[in-house]
BAFI-909777 format. One record per residue (C-alpha): residue number from 1; x, y negated, z. Coordinates in steps of 0.001 Angstrom, whole numbers, plus 500000, padded with zeros to 6 digits. Layout:
# residues N
r num=NUM	east=X	north=Y	up=Z;
...
***
This chain:
# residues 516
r num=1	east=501390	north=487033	up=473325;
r num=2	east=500636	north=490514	up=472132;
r num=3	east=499305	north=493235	up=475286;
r num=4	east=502293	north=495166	up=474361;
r num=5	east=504368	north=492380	up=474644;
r num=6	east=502577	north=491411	up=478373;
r num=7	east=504261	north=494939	up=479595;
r num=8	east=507965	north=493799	up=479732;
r num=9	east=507127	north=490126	up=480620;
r num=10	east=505179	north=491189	up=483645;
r num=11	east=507703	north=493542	up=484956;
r num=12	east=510326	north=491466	up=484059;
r num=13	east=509116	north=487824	up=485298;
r num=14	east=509527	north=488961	up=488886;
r num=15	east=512821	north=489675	up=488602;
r num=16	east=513761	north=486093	up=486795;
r num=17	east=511696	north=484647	up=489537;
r num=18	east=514440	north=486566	up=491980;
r num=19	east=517095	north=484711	up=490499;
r num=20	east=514928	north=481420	up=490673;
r num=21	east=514562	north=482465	up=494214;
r num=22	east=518169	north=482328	up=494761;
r num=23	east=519399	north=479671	up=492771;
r num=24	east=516724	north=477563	up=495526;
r num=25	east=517459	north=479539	up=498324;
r num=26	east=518975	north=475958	up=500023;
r num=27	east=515381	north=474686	up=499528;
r num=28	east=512892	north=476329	up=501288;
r num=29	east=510209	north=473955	up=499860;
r num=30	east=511016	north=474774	up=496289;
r num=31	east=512211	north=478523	up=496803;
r num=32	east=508622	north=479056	up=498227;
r num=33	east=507468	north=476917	up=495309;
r num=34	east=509233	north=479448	up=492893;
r num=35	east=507973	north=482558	up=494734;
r num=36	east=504630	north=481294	up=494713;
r num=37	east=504396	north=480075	up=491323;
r num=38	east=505914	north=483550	up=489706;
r num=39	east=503321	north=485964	up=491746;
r num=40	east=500461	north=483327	up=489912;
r num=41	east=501938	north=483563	up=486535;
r num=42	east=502153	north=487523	up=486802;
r num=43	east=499156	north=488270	up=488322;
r num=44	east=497583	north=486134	up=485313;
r num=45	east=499414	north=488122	up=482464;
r num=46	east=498491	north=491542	up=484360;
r num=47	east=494498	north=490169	up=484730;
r num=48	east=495338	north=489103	up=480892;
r num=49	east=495637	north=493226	up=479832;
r num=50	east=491806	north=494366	up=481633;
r num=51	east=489596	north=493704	up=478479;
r num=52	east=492264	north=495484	up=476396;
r num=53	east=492120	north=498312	up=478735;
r num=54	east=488685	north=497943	up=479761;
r num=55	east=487594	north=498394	up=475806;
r num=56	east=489587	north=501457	up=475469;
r num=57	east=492792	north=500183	up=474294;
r num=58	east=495833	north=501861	up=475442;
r num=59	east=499155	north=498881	up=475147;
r num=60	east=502192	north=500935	up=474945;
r num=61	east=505736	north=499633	up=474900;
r num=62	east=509130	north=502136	up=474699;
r num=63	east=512311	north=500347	up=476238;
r num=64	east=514316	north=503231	up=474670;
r num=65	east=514590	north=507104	up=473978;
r num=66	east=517403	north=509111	up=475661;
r num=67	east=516233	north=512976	up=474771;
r num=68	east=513710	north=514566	up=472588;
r num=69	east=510453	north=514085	up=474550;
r num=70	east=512004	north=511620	up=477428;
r num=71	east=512083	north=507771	up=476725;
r num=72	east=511682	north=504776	up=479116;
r num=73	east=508416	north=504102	up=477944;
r num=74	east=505114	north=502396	up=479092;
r num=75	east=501495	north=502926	up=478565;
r num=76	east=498343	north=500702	up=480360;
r num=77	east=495840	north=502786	up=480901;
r num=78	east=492769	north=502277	up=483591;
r num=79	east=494956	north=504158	up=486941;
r num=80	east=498001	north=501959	up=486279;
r num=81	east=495990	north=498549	up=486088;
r num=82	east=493937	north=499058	up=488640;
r num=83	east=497561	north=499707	up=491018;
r num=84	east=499046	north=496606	up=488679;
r num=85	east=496599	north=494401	up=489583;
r num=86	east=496201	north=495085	up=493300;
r num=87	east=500115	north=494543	up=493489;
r num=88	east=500193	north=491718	up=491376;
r num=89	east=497280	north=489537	up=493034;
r num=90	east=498317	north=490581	up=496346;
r num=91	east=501610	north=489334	up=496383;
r num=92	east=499966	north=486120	up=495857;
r num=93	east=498238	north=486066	up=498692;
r num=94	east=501242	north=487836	up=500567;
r num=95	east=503653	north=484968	up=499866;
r num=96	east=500908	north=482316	up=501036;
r num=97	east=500835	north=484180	up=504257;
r num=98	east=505092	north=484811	up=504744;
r num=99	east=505294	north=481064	up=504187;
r num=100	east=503760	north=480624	up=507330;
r num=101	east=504784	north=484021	up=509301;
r num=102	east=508716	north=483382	up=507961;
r num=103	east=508321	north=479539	up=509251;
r num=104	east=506174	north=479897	up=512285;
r num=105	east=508415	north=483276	up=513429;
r num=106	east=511677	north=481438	up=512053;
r num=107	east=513416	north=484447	up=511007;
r num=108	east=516187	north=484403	up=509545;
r num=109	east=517918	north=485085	up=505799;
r num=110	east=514207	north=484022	up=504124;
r num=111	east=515907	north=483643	up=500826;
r num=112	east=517736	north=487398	up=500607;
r num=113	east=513736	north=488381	up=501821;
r num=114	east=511697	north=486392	up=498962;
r num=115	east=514519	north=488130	up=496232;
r num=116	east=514420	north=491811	up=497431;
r num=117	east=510531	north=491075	up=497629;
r num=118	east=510126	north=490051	up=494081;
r num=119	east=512345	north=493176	up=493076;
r num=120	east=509838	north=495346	up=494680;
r num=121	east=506532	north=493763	up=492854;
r num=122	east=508763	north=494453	up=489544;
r num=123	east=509212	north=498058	up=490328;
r num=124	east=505347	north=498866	up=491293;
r num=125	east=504701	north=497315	up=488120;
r num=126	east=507066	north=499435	up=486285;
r num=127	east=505348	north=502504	up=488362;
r num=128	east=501955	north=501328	up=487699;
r num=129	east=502505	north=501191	up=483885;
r num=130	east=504447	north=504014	up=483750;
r num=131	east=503864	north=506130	up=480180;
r num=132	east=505882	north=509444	up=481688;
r num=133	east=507421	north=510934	up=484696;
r num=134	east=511023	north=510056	up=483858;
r num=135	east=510002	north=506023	up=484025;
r num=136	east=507871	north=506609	up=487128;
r num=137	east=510642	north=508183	up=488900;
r num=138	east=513224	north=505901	up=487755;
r num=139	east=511163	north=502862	up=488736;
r num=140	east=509992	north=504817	up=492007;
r num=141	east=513688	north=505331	up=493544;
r num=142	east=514681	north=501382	up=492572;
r num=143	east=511352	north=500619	up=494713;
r num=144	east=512990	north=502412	up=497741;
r num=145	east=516153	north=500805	up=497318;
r num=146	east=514759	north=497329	up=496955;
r num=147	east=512802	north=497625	up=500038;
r num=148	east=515435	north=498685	up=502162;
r num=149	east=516712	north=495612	up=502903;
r num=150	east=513570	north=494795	up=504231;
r num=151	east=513094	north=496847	up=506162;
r num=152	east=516417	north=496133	up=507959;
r num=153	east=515924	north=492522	up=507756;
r num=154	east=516212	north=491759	up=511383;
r num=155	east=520136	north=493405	up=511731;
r num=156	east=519280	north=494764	up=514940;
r num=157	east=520268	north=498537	up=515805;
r num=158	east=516601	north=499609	up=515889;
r num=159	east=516214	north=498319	up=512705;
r num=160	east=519356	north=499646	up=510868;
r num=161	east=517942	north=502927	up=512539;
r num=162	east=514832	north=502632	up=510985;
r num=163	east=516505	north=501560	up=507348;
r num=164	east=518649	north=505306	up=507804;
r num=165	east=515309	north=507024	up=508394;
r num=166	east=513488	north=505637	up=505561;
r num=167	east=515968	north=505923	up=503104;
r num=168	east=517270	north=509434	up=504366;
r num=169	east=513613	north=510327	up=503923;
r num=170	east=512470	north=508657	up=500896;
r num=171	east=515525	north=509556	up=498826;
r num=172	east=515704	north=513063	up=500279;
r num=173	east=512720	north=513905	up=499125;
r num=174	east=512447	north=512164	up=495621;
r num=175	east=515382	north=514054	up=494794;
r num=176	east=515394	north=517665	up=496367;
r num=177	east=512063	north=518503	up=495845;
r num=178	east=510589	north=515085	up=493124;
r num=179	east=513820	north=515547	up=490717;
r num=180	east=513481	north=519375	up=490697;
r num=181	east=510432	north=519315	up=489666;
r num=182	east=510473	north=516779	up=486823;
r num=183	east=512928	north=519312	up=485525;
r num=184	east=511028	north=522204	up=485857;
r num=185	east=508309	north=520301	up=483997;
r num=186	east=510573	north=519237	up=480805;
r num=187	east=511768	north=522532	up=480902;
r num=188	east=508512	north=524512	up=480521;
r num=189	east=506927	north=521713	up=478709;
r num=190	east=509484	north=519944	up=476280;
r num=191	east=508168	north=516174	up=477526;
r num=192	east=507065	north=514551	up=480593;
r num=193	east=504270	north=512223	up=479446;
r num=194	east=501244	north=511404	up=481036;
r num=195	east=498392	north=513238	up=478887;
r num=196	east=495035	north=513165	up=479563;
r num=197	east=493875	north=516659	up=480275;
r num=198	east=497709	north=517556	up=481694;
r num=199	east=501012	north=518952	up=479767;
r num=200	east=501042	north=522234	up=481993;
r num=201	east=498133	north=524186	up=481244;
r num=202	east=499407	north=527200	up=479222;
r num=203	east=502531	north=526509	up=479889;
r num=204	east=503088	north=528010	up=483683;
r num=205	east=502193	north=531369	up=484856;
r num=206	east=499320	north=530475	up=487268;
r num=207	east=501637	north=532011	up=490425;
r num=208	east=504416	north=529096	up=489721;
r num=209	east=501611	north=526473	up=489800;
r num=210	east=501063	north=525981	up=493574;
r num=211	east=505255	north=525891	up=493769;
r num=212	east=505816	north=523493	up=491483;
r num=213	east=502316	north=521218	up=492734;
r num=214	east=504217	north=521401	up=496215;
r num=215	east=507468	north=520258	up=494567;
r num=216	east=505521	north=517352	up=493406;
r num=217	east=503038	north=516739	up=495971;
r num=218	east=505690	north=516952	up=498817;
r num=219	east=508706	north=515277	up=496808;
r num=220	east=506402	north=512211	up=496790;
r num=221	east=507361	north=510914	up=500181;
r num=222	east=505830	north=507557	up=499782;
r num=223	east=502346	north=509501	up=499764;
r num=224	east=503464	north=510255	up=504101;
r num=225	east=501789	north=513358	up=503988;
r num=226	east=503015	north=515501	up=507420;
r num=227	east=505468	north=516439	up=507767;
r num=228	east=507739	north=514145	up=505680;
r num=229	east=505865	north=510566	up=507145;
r num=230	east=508077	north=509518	up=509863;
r num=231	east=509850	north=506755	up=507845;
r num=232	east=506398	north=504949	up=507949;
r num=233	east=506174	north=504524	up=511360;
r num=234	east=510223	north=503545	up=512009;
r num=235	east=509982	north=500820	up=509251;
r num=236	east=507455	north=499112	up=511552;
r num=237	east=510243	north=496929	up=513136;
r num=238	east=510591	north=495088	up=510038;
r num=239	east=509027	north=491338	up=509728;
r num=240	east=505088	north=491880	up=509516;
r num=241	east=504732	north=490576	up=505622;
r num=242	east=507135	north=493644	up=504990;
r num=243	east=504471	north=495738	up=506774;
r num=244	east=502150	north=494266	up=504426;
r num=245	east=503907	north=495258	up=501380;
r num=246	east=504696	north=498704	up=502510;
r num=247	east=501060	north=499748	up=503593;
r num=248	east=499081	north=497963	up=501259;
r num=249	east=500706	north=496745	up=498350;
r num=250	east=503395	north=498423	up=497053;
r num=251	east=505092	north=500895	up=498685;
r num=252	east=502419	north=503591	up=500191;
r num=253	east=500656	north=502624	up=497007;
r num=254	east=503295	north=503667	up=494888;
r num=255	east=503305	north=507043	up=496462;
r num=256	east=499468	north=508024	up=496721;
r num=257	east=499173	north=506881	up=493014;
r num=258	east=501922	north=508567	up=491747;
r num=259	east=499850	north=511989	up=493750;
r num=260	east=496742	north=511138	up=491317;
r num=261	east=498866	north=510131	up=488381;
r num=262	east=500831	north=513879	up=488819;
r num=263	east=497337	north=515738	up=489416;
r num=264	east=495723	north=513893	up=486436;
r num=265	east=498372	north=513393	up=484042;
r num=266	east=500673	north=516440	up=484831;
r num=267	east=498516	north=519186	up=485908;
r num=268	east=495264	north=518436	up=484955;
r num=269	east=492022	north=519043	up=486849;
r num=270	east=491355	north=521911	up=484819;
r num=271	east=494325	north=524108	up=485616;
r num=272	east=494041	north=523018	up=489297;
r num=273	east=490617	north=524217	up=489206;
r num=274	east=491061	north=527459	up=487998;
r num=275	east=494255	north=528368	up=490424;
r num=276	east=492907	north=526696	up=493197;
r num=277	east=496851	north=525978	up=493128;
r num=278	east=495724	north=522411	up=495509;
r num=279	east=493977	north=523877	up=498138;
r num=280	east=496115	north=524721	up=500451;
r num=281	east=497805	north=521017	up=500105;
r num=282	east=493787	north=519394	up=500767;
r num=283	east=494351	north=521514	up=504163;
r num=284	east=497799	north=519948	up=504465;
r num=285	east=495784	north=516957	up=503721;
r num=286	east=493110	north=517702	up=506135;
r num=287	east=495133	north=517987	up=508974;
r num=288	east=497316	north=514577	up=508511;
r num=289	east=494274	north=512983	up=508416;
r num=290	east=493300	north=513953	up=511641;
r num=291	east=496895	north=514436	up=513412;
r num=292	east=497896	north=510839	up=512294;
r num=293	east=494512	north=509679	up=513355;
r num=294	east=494917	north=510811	up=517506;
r num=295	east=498217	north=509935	up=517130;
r num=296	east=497065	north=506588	up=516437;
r num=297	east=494693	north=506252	up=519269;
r num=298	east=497714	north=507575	up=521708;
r num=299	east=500122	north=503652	up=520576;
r num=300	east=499871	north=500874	up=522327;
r num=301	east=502101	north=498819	up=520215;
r num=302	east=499351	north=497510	up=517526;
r num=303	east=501393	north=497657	up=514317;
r num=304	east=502405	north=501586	up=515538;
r num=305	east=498572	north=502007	up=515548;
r num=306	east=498243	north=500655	up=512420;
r num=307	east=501376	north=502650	up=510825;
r num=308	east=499579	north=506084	up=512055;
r num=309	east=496007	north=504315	up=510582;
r num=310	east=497795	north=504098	up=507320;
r num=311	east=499504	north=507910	up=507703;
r num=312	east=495824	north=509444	up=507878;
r num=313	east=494028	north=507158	up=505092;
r num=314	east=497022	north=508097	up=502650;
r num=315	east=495640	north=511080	up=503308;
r num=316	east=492236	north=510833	up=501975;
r num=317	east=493933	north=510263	up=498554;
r num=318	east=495562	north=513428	up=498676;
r num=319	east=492630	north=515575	up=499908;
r num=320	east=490846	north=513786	up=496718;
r num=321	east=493342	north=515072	up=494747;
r num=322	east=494012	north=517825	up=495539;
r num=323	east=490057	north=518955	up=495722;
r num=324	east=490528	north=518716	up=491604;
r num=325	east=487387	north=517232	up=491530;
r num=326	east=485917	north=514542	up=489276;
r num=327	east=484609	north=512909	up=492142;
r num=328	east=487567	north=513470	up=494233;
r num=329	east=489613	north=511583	up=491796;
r num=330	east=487638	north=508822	up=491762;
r num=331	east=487337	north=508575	up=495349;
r num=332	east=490816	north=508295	up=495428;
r num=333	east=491729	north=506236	up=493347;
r num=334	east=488961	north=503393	up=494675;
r num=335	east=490517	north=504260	up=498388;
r num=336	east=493718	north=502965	up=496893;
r num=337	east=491926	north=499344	up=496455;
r num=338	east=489532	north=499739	up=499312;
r num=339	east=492320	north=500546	up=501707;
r num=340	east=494733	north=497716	up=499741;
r num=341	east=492566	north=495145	up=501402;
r num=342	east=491168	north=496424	up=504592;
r num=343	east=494494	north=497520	up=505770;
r num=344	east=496751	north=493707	up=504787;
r num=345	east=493889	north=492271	up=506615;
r num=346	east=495216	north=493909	up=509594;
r num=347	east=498154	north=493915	up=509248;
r num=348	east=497959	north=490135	up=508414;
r num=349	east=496358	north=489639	up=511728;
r num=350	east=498789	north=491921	up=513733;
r num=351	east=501947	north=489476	up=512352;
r num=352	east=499059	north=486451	up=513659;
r num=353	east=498911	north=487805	up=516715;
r num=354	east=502777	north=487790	up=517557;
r num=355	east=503327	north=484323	up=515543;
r num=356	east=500851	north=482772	up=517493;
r num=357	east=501046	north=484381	up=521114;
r num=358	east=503894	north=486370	up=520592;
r num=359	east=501872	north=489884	up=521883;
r num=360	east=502525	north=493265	up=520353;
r num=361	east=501133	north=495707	up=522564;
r num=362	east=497370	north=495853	up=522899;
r num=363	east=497015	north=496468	up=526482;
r num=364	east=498365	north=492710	up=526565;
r num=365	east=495449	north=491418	up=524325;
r num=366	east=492684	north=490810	up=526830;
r num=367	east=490741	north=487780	up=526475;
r num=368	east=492719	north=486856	up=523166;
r num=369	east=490121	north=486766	up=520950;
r num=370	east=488443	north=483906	up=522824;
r num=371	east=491922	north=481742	up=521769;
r num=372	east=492173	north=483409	up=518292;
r num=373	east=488758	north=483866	up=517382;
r num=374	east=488848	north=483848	up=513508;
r num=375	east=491832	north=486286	up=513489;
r num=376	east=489863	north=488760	up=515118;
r num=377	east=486550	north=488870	up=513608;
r num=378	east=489099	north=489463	up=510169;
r num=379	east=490324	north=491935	up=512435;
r num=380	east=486890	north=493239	up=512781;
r num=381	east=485666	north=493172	up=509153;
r num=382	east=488498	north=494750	up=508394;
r num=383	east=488141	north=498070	up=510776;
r num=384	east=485062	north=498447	up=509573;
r num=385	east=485731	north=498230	up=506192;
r num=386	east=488599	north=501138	up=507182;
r num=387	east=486046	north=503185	up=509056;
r num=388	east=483736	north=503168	up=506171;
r num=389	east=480363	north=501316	up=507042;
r num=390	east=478096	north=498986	up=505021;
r num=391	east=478452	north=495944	up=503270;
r num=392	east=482223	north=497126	up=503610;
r num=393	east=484381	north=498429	up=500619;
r num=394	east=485620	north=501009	up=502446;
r num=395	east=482317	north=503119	up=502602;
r num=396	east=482252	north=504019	up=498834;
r num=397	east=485733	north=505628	up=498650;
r num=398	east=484626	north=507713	up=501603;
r num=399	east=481304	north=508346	up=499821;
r num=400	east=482768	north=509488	up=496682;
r num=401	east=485391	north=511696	up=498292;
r num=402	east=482494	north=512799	up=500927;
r num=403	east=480661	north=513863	up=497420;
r num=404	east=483395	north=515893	up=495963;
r num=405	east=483938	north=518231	up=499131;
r num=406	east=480290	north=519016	up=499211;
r num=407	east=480355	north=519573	up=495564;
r num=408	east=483381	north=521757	up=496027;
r num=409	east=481597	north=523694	up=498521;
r num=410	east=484025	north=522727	up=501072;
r num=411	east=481837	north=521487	up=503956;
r num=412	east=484783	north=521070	up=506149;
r num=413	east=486387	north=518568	up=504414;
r num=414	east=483274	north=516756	up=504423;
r num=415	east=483508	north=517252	up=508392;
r num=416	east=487100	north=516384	up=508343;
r num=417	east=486086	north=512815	up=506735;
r num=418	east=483405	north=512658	up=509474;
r num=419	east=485344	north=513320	up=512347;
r num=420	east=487959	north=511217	up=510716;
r num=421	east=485443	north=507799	up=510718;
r num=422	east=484751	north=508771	up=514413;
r num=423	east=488380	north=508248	up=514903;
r num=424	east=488922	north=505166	up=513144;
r num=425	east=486273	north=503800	up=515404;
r num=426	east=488056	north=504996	up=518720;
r num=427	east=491338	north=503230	up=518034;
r num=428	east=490300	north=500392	up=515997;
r num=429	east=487399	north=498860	up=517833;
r num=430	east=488018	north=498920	up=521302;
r num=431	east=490873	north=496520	up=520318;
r num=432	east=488348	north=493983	up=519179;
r num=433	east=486296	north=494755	up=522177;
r num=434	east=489420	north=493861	up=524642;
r num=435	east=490292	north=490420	up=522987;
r num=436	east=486839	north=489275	up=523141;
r num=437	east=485025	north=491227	up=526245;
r num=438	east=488142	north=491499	up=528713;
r num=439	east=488974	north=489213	up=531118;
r num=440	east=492056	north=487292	up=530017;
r num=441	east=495242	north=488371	up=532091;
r num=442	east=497262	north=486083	up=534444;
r num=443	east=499883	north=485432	up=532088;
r num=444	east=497566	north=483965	up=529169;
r num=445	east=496430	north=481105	up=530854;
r num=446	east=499373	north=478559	up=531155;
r num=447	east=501444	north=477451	up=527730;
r num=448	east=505085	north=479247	up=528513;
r num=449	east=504729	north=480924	up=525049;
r num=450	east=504616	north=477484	up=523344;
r num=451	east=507750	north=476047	up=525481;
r num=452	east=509430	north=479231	up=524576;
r num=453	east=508915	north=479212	up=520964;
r num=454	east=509766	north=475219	up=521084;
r num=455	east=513126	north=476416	up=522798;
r num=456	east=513260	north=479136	up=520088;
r num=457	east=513102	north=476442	up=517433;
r num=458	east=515911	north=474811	up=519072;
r num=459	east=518211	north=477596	up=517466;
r num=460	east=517264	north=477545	up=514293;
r num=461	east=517730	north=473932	up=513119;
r num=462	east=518046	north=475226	up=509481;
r num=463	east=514539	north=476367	up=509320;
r num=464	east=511841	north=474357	up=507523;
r num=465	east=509944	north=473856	up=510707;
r num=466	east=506189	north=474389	up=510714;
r num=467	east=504764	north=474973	up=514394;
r num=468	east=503316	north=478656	up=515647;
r num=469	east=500056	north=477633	up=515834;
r num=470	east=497211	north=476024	up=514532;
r num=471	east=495447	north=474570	up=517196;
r num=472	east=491978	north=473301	up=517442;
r num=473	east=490520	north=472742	up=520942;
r num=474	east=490730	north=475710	up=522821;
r num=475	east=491863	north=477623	up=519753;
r num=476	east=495518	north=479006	up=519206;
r num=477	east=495313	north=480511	up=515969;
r num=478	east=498263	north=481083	up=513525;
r num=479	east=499589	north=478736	up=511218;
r num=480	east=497091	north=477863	up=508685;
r num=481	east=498571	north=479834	up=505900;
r num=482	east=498293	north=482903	up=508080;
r num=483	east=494879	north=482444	up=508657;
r num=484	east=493848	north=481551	up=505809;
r num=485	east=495404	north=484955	up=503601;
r num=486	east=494169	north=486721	up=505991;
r num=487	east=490634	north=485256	up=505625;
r num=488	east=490669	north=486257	up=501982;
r num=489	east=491418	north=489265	up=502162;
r num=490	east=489144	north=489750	up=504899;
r num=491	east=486189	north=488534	up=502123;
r num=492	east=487713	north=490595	up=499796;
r num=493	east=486692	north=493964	up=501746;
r num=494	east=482953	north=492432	up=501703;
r num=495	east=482702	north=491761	up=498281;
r num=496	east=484723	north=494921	up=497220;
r num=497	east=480991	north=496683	up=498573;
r num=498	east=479095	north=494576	up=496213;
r num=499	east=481583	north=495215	up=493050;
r num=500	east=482532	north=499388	up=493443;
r num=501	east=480489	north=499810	up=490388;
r num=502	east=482608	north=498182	up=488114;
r num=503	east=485586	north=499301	up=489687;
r num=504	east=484175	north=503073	up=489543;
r num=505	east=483377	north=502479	up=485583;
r num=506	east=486757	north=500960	up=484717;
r num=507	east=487929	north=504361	up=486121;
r num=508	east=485901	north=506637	up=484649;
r num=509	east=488246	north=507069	up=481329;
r num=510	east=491134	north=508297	up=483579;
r num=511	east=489224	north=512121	up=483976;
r num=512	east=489104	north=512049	up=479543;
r num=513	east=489820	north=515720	up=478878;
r num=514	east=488753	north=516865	up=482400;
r num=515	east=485482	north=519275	up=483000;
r num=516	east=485828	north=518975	up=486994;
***
């Protein structure tokens, strides 16, 4: 098979893996089976495109033309691959870890969840390989629609509340502000594909450019940057694995690499440079960082913590961005993979948590570590890698982006990162501390939450059973699929430090045409 035939396979394969999903829906064994075995196969034919790419080729494929300049058309270039193949392995290890959140939790309508997830891997990968704005956007509202159901999986009133907010939000914004300026863009520019160097330069008096980098910057909604992130924190009542795919593999994702793919692709780091047309966004930036970050430290409910973690590092990517920096670019775009696997890790270990003791709030979390011990330490690796300390992933992203505001002259940003790390360490670590150092409180000592998940059970006779926990001695860990994703991904964030070097020189062809 030909790279340019890979494209529409591995866009496509997910979605005949939804309908393999649904033709075994009856079978929870062999739906899984199908799930499973599709990610595999995809991920493979993505890895199958890096040499390709990494030797300079660019695979194209067009799907079809519809106006001079606009076609449905794709392009792999180093950006995209890097976002298809966090997406595409992830989902992997996502679906190892719903088997055993979906069966240990026994929620319900698994089948309708495996399809609509599937649909969602498909339209990243459309995003990710992308070869204009028309097929990002196109790809980028289906992504929203697919995850909706998702996100109101659990029919309650809270969640059909939160499914109003995030699609109110997220199609609000891609189309008052997103759409308008796609428009604007064919308009002054005749086509809307991504060219190295940027279509605009020339081509819009330098007054227009901050408008119309707003337009974009803000129309992205996905990217959460303040005000437009509340649909972040309301999808938090869906099923943890959906957490999963909105923070740190598809969803968020989406957004904060559309941001780079916009400044790169669209504007160019040149013409940002010499308007300064971003800076007053990298304030915007700045300040969601920070906001988001207090905010965090303020929730008590873990995942809420987490949603507000994942507000403020969204942010970084921005503030690299929108610094039109070399540097800043590349910081970004290695946050998007550094942040991919710190933040599933805990999110992994929040949906652990709740499987296995059924606790969501973290004042009730004293003493757990002692019963869950290898779900925390993930938990641990994982903050750290988020705060940005050695042999962690995470510190390199920070580093680079640290780089580019001191080499922008704009010593407050590097403060803003500082100050930011401080933060990360007030709301992430003292949660550690209080499983492992706290006393445990009354209520964790007897078994109730074992007869209550048994009686549970009792309601749900069409699930494929699988107990809440994996117990060994005085352990009361998740099941074993649960543990173990979240194990790997927890590795991944230590050997992400060791491997940023590659990662940094796969990207370095992305700023072809820039000066910054």
């Amino acid at each position: 098979m030909t790279p340019e035939q890979i494209i529409p396979w591995s866009i496509g394969l997910p979605l005949l893996g939804a309908f393999g999903i649904w033709i075994t829906g009856k079978s929870p064994n062999l739906r899984e089976s199908v799930t499973l075995i599709t990610a595999v196969i995809v991920f493979v034919m993505v890895a199958s495109l890096f040499d390709n790419v990494s030797a300079g080729d660019r695979p194209s494929w067009v799907f079809g033309n519809m106006l001079p300049g606009l076609s449905i058309s794709f392009v792999v270039e180093p950006l995209g691959m890097v976002f298809a193949g966090i997406a595409s392995f992830l989902w992997i290890i996502t679906t190892v870890y719903t088997v055993g959140y979906m069966r240990g939790h026994h929620e319900q309508n698994q089948t309708r969840f495996y399809i609509c997830f599937a649909v969602a891997i498909s339209s990243a990968l459309g995003i990710a390989f992308s070869g204009n704005m028309l097929t990002l956007f196109v790809f980028y509202e289906i992504l929203t629609i697919s995850t909706f159901p998702l996100v109101t999986h659990s029919g309650t009133p809270e969640a059909k509340r939160a499914g109003r907010i995030y699609l109110g939000i997220l199609i609000g914004t891609s189309i008052a502000l997103q759409l308008l300026a796609i428009v604007w863009t064919y308009t002054l520019t005749g086509t809307l594909d991504f060219t190295p160097g940027g279509i605009l330069e020339g081509k819009v008096a330098p007054v227009m450019v901050s408008v119309l980098l707003a337009l974009y910057i803000f129309g992205i909604g996905k990217a959460a940057l303040m005000p437009f992130h509340r649909w972040l924190p309301a999808a938090m009542v869906a099923p943890t694995p959906v957490s999963a795919l909105l923070h740190a593999v598809a969803v968020v994702k989406a957004g904060v690499f559309t941001v780079l793919k916009v400044t790169v692709y669209i504007f160019g780091i040149d013409l940002l440079q010499a308007t300064d047309a971003g800076l007053w966004i990298a304030y915007m930036a700045a300040t969601t960082i920070l906001l988001a970050s207090i905010i965090a430290m303020r929730k008590d409910n873990l995942k809420a913590r987490l949603a507000y973690s994942t507000i403020s590092q969204l942010s970084y990517i921005i503030l690299g961005a929108m610094m039109a920096s070399s540097l800043g670019i590349l910081g970004g775009a290695m946050h998007i993979v550094m942040h991919a696997f710190g933040k599933i890790t805990l999110f992994f270990c929040a949906g652990a948590i709740m499987v296995a003791s059924h606790k969501t709030e973290i004042s009730q979390m004293n003493g757990l570590g002692r019963k869950m011990p290898i779900t925390f330490i993930c938990f641990l690796i994982a903050s750290l890698s988020i705060i940005g300390l050695p042999p962690f992933g995470g510190v390199w992203s920070k580093w680079y982006l640290a780089l580019a505001a001191a080499d922008t002259g704009q010593i407050i940003f590097v403060a803003v990162l500082m100050i930011s790390s401080l933060l990360n360490v007030a709301y992430l670590i003292p949660i550690v501390v209080r499983a492992f150092y706290n006393d445990p409180d009354p209520e964790t000592q007897n078994d109730h939450d074992d007869q209550g998940h048994d009686a549970e059970a009792a309601h749900h006779p069409g699930d494929a059973g699988g107990a809440n926990q994996w117990k060994i001695g005085t352990m009361r860990e998740a099941p074993i699929a649960c543990v173990g994703a979240l194990a790997f991904t927890a590795m991944g964030c230590f050997v992400l430090f060791f491997y940023a070097d590659r990662i940094q020189a796969f990207l370095l062809p992305i700023l072809e045409g820039a000066n910054g």
